[in-house]
Phi, psi and omega in degrees: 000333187294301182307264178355282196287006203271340209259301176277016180263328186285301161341293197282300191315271181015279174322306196305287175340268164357287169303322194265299198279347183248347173228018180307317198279303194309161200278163204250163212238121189304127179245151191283160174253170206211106168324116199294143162261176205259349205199150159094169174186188191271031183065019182299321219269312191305312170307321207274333182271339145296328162312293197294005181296297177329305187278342191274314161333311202273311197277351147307311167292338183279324192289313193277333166303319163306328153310325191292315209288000000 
């Protein structure tokens, strides 16, 4: 299991790298403005709570193996 995150912890950082060195020079681009809403959000509070979704998953699965052992 270790070896997985380690391997999608590499994947992403990669991606991140990637995305900065291939669009660094470029300009940032004017966004139209926009009436604020009343709902709804930037999906922060949704992200953080699939993360710990994840990691409790994960680090569960790393526990019971380690039990077996």
């Amino acid at each position: 299991m270790w070896i997985a995150a380690i391997v999608v912890a590499v994947v992403c950082v990669s991606g991140l790298v990637y995305g900065l060195v291939v669009e660094w020079n470029t300009p940032a681009e004017k966004l139209p403005t926009r009436t604020a809403r009343t709902s709804g959000g930037s999906g922060l509070g949704a992200g953080l709570m699939i993360g710990i979704g994840a990691g409790i998953a994960i680090g569960s699965l790393i526990a019971i193996r380690r039990k077996r052992d």
